[in-house]
MARMAR-550362 format. One line per 4 residues: number of its first residue (from 1); for each residue x, y, z of C-alpha. Coordinates in pm, 1 decimal, always signed. Layout:
BEGIN
NUM> X Y Z  ...
This chain:
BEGIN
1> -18880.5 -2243.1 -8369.3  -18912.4 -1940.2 -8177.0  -18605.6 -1714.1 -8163.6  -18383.9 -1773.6 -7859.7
5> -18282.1 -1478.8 -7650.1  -17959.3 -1588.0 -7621.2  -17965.9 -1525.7 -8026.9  -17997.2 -1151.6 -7960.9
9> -17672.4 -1063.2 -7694.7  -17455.3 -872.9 -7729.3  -17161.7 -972.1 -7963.1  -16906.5 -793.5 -7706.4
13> -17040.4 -966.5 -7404.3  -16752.0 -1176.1 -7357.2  -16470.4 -1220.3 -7640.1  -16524.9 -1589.3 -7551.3
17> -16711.1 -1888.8 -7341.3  -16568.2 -2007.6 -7008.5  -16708.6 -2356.2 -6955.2  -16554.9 -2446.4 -6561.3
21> -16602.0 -2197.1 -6312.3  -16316.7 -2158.4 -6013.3  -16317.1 -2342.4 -5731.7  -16256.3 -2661.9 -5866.8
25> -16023.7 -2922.9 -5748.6  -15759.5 -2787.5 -5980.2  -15784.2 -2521.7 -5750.0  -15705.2 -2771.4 -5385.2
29> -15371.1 -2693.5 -5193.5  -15143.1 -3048.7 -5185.8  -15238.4 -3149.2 -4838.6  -15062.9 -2969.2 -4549.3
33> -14986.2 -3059.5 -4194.8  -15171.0 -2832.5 -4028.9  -15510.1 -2809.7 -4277.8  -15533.9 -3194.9 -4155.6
37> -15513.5 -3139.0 -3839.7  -15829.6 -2891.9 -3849.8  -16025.2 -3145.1 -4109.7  -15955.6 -3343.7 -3832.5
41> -16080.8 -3148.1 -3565.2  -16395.2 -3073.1 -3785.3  -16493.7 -3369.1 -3814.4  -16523.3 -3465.4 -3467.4
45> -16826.4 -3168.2 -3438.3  -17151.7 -3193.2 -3478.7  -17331.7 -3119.7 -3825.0  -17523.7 -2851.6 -3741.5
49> -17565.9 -2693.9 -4103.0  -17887.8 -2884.6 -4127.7  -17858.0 -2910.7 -4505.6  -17845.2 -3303.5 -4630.7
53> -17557.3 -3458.4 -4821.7  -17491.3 -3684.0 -5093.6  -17230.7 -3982.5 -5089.5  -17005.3 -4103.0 -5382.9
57> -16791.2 -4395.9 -5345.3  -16579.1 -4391.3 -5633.5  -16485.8 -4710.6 -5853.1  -16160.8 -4574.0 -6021.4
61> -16101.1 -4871.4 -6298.0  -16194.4 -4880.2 -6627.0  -16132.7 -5103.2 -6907.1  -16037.3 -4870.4 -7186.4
65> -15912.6 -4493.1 -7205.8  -16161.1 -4263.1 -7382.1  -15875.0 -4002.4 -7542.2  -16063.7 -3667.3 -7415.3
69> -16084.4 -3838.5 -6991.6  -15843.9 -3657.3 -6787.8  -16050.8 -3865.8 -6492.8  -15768.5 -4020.1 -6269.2
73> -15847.9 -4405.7 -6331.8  -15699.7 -4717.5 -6296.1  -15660.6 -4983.4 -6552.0  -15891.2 -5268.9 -6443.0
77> -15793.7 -5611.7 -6255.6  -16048.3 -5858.1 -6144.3  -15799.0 -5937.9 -5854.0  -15747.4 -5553.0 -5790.2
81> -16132.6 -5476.5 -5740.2  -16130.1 -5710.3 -5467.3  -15896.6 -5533.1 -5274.7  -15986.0 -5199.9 -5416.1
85> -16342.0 -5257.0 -5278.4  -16238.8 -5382.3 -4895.5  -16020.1 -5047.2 -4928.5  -16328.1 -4834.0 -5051.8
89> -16553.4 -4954.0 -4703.7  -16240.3 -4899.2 -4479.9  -16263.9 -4514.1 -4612.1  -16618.1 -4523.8 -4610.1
93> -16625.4 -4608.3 -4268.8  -16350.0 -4408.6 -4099.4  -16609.6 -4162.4 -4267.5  -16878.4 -4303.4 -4055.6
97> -16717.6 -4264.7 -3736.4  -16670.1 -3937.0 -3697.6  -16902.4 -3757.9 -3538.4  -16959.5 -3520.4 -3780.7
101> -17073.7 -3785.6 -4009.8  -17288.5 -3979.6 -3760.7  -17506.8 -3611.7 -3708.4  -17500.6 -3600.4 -4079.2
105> -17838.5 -3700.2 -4338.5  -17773.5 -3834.3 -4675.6  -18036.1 -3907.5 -4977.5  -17846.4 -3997.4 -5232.0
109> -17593.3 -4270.6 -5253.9  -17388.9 -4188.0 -5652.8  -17145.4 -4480.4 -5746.5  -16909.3 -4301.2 -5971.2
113> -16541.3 -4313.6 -6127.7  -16405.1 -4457.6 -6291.4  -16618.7 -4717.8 -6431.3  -16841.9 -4863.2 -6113.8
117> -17022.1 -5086.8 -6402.9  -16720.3 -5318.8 -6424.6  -16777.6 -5430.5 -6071.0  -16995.5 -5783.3 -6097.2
121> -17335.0 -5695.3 -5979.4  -17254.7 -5887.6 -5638.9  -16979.0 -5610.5 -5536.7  -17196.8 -5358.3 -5676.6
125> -17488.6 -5436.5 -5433.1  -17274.7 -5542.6 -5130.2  -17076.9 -5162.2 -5172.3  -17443.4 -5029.4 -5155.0
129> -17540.0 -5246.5 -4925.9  -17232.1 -5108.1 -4660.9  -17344.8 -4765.2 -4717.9  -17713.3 -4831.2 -4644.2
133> -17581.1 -5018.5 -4332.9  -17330.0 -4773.2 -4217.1  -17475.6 -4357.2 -4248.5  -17795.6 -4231.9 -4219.5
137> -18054.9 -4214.8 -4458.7  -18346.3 -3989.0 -4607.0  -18644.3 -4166.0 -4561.1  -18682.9 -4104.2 -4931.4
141> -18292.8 -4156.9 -5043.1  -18193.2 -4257.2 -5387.2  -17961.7 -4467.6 -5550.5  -17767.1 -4415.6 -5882.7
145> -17504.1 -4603.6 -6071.9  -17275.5 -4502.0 -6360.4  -17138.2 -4692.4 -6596.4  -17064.4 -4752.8 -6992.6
149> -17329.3 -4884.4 -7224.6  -17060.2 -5172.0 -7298.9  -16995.9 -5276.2 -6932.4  -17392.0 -5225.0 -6841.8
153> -17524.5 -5596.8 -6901.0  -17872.5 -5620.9 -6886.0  -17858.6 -5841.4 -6625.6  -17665.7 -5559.5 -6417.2
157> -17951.3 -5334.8 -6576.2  -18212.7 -5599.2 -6440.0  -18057.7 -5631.1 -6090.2  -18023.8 -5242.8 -6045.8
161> -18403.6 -5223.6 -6119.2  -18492.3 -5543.6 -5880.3  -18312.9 -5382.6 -5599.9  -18437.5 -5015.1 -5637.8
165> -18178.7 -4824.9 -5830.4  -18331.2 -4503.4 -5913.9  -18127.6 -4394.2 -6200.9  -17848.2 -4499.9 -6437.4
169> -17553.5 -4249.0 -6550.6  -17429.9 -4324.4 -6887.5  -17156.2 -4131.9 -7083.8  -17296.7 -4157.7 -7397.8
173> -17084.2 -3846.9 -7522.5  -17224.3 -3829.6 -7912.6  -17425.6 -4033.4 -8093.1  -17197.2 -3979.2 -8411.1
177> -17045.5 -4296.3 -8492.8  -16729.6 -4142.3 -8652.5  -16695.3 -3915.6 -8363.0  -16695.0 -4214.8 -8091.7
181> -16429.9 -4360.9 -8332.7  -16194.7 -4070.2 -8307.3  -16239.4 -4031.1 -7891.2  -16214.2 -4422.3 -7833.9
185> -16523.9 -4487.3 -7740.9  -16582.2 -4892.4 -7704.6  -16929.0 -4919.7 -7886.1  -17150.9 -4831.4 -8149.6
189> -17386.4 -4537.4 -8108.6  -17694.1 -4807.0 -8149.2  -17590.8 -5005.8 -7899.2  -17591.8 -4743.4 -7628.1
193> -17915.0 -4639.0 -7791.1  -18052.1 -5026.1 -7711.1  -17907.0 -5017.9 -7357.0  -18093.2 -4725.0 -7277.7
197> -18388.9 -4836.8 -7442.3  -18378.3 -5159.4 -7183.3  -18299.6 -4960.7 -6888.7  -18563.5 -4709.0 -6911.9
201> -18819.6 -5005.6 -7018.3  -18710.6 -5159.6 -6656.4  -18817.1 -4822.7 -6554.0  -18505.6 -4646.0 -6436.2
205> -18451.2 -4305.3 -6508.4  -18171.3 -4253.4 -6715.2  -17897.0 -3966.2 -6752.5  -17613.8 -3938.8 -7003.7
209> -17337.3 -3713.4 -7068.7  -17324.5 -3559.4 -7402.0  -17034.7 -3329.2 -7544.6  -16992.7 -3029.4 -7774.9
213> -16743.0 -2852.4 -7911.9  -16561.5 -3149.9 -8030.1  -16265.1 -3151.7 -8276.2  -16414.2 -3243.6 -8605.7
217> -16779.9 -3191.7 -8500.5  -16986.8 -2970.3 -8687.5  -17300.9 -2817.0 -8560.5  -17523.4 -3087.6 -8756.2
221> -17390.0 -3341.8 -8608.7  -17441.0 -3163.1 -8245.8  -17792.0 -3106.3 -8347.8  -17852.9 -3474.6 -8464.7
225> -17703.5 -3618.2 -8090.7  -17896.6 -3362.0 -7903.7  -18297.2 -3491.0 -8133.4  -18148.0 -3837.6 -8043.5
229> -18131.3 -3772.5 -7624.8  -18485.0 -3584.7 -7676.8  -18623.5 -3886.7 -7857.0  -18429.2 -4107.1 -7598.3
233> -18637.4 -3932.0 -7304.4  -18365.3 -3941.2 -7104.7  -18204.3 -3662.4 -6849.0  -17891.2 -3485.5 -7058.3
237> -17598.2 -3358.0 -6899.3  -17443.9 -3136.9 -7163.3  -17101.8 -3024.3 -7148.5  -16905.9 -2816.0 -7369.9
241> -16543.8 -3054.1 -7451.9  -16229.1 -2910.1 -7262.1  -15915.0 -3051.4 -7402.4  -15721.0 -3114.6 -7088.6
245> -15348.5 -3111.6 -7153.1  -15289.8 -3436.3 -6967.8  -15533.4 -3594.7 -7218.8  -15485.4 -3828.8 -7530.3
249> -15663.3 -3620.9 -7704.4  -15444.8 -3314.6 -7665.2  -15153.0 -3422.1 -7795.1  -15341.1 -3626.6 -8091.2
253> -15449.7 -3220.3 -8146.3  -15130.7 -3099.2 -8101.4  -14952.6 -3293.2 -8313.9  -15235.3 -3263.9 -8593.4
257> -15344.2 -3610.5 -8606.9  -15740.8 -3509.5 -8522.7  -15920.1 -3200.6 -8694.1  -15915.8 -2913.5 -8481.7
261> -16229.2 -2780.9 -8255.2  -16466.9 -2548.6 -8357.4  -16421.9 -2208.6 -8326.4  -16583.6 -1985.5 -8059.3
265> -16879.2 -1873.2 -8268.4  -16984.6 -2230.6 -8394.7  -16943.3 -2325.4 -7947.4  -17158.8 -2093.2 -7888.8
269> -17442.2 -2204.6 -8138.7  -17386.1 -2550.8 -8018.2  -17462.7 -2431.7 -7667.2  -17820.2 -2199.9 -7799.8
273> -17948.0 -2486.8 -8008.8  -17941.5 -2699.7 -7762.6  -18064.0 -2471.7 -7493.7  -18316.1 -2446.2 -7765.5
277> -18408.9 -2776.0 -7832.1  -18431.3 -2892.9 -7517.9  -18641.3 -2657.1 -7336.5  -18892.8 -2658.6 -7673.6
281> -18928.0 -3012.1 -7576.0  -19031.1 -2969.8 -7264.2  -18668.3 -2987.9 -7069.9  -18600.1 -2749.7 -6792.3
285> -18186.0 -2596.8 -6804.8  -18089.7 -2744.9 -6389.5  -17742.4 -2711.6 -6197.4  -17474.5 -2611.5 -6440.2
289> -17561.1 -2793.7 -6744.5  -17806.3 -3056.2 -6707.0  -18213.5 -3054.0 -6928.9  -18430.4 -3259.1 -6692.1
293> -18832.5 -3290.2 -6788.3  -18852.5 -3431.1 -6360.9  -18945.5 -3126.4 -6155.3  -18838.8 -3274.1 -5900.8
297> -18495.7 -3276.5 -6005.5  -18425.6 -2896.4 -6001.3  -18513.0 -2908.7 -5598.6  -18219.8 -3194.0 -5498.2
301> -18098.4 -3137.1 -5161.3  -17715.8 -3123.4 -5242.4  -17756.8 -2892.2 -5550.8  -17989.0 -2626.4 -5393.1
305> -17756.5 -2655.7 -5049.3  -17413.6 -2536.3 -5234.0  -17158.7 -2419.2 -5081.1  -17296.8 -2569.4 -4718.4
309> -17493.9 -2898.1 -4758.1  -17111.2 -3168.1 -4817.4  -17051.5 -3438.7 -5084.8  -16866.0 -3750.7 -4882.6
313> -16681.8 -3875.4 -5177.7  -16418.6 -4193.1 -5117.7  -16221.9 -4362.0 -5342.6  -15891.0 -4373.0 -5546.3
317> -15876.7 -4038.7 -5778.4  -16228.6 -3886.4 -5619.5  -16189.8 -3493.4 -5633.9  -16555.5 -3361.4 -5550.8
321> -16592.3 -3404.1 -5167.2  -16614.2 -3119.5 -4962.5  -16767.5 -3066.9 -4610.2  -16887.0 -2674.5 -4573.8
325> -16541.4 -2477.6 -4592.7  -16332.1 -2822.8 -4625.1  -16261.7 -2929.1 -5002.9  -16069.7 -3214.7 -5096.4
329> -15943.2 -3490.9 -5361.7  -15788.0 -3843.8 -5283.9  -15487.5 -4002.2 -5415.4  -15509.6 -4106.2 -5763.6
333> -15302.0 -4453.8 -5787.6  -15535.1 -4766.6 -5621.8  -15198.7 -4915.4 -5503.6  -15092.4 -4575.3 -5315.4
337> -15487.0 -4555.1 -5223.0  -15522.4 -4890.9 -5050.1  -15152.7 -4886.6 -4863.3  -15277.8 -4556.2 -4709.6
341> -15611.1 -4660.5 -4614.0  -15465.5 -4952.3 -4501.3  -15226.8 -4799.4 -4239.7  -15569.4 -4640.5 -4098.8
345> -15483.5 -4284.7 -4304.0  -15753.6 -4093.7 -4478.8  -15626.2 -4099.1 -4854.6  -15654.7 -3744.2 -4898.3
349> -15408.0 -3574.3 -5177.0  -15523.8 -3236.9 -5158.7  -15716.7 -3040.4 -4885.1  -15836.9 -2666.2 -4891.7
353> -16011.2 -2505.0 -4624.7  -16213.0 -2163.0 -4735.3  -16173.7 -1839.9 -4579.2  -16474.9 -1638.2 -4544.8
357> -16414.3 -1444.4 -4832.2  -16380.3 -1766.4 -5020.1  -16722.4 -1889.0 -4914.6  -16878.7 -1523.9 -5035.8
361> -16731.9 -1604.5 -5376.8  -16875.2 -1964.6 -5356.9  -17214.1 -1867.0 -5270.1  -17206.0 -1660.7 -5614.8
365> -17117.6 -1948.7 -5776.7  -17483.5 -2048.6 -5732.7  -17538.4 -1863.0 -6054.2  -17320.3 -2105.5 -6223.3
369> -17566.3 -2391.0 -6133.8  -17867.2 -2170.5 -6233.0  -17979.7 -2087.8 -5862.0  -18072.4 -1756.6 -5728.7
373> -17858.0 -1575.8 -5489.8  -18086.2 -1532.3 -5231.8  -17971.1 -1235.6 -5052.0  -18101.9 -1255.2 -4728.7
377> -17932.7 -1566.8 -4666.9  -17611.0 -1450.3 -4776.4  -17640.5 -1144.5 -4556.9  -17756.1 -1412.4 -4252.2
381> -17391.2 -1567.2 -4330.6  -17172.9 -1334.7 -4381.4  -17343.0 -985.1 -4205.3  -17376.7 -812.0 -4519.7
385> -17574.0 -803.9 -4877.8  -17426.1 -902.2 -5236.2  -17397.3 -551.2 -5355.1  -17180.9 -410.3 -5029.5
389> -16904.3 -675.7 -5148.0  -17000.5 -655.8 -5533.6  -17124.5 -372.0 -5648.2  -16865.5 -354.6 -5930.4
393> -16910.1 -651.2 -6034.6  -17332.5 -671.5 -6021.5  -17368.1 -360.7 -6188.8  -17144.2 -452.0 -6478.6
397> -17335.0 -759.8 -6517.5  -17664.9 -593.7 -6487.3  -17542.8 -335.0 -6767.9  -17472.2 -651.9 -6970.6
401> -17824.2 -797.0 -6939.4  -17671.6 -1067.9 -6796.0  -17849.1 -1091.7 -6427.5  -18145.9 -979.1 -6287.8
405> -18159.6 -820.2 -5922.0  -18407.7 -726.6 -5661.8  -18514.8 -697.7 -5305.8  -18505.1 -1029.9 -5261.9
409> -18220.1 -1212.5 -5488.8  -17991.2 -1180.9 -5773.2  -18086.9 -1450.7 -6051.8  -17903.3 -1510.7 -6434.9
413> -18100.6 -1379.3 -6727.1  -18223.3 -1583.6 -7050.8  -17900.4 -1450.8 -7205.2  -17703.9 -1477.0 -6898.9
417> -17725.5 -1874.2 -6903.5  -17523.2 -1841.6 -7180.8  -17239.4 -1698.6 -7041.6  -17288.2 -1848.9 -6634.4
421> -16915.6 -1977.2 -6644.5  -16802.4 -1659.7 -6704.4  -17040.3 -1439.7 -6449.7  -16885.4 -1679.4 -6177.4
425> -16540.2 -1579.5 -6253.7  -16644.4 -1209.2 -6239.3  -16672.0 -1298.2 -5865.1  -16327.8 -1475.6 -5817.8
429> -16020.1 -1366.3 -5684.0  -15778.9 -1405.3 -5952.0  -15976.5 -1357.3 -6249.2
């Protein structure tokens, strides 16, 4: 195999890999008084950003706890989903109400979580059913469900494909048997193998998560999951394994009881072979770490419309909605979710509302998801270019090899791919 670029950096680039870029919801303000108030206010405007958005209603249960999720979840109650789900519309539809979601285009509807496979496949079509019913479509919108290869029946996998799901999202996580042991991971590697097999034979796309950089995994083994999802020909989300303290799996590490991770060098080898393997196959790198052979893919609406197009995400413990310069994350607990939907309250836990200054930041951030910084429409927002607010910053990374500028837009290098995570936080405030 041809020598990757990313083989030939710099070994002082960076003394080490970020993996999450700011801005996340780690990064939301606990809702305030007055922020609600203008979310409020916002969202009796009109949507005049003309970018479309994407929905996720979020199914927060599952029925087992991998040790690395630091997902807020709920343990799952056949008698709870019920309620949960009448809950879930309410939101959805106090949503639908406002005027600036009535003037607003969606196409995609995402059921995430959680675990939205444990719903039967009755509540799973009637939720999809309200949303189809309720906001306004893309002519050509698209459905997708995620779920775990246990809960995924094949008659859920058959009904999905009779009504016109367009793609399944499995976390498959690592196809090392030993591995899935160790994180709790309900089934065998061949029988998520066999579930995808079935789904994509019903001819839905298919996309799993995959990990790296997982305590006790050695760069074989990383190798040997990544020929299995090419073989598989299925889309890849690959993410590099942060150990969040809240996690199972941290104190398990802490107190010795797993082997540790692997070191910075062998992460970064993880990440190059399978840059490596992937595109040699035919995958193209999309958003911030997804391999996708569909062209298609690379051009979705919400992705290429960051930081302006909106994600409408409801549901106990959902933390990636945001509306232009309004970001925010629901309550975690169904109980504490439903009482406050119930009593006509938006569930919201945490609500941020950008500054300028913020959005400037945000919009370099498209580097992060492999999109160029076009430069013409960041001076159309904001009155100025890139390099008037950055030139520090640019010219460092241009010094590193890590971007690539021009008249037109500032776009990440072969190498800089490698090292995205980090280029965004070049651009944040408190780096």
């Amino acid at each position: 195999m041809k020598q990757s670029p990313m083989a030939t950096e710099k070994e002082s680039t960076y003394s080490e890999r970020q993996s999450w870029p700011p801005y996340t919801y780690r990064d939301y303000a606990d809702i305030a008084p007055e922020t609600y108030k203008e979310f409020m206010e916002f969202l009796s405007t009109e949507n005049t950003s003309n970018r479309i958005m994407e929905m996720q209603p979020w199914v927060s249960f599952c029925d087992s706890k991998c040790t690395f999720c630091y997902y807020p979840n709920n343990p799952y109650s056949s008698a709870q989903m019920g309620l949960y789900l009448e809950a879930l519309k309410k939101e959805l539809l106090m949503y639908a109400e406002t005027k600036y979601i009535k003037t607003s285009e969606f196409d995609e509807i995402s059921l995430g979580g959680g675990t939205p496979s444990l719903m039967t496949k009755e509540q799973m079509f009637d939720l999809i059913g309200f949303c189809e019913e309720h906001f306004t479509l893309s002519d050509e919108y698209y459905i997708k469900i995620s779920g775990s290869s246990r809960s995924l029946s094949k008659e859920k996998l058959v009904a999905a494909a009779e009504y016109g799901v367009y793609q399944i999202d499995m976390g498959a996580q690592t196809f090392d048997d030993k591995l899935r042991k160790m994180l709790n991971l309900p089934d065998s590697a061949e029988h998520v193998k066999d579930e995808i097999r079935f789904a994509k034979k019903l001819g839905l796309c298919v996309c799993i998560d995959v990990m790296y950089n997982i305590p006790g995994q050695t760069l074989e083994s990383w190798i040997d999951t990544v020929k299995t999802a090419i073989e598989l020909d299925v889309e890849v989300d690959a993410y590099c394994l942060n150990v969040d303290p809240e996690t199972v799996l941290y104190r398990q590490l802490q107190a010795g009881k797993v082997p540790p991770q692997p070191d910075p060098e062998v992460e970064k080898k993880m990440y190059v072979a399978a840059y490596d393997l992937f595109t040699a196959a035919g995958y193209r790198p999309i958003g911030h770490d997804r391999y996708s052979r569909v062209q298609w893919h690379a051009e979705e609406k919400c992705l290429n419309g960051w930081p302006w197009a909106g994600i409408l995400t409801a549901g106990a413990g959902c933390f990636m909605g945001y509306f232009q310069k309004f970001s925010y994350s629901n309550l975690d607990l169904a109980n504490g979710y439903i009482d406050s939907v119930k009593e006509g309250r938006f569930p919201i836990a945490k609500l941020s509302k950008s500054t300028d200054r913020d959005m400037m930041r945000k919009f370099m951030t498209k580097l992060y998801l492999r999109l160029p910084v076009d430069k013409f429409e960041f001076k159309e927002k904001f009155g100025v270019l890139p390099e008037d607010v950055y030139p520090e910053q640019l010219s460092k990374l241009i010094e590193k090899g890590l971007i690539q500028l021009d008249e037109k837009e500032i776009r990440l290098t072969a190498v800089g791919d490698l090292w995205k995570a980090n280029i965004a936080w070049e651009f944040a405030e408190n780096k």
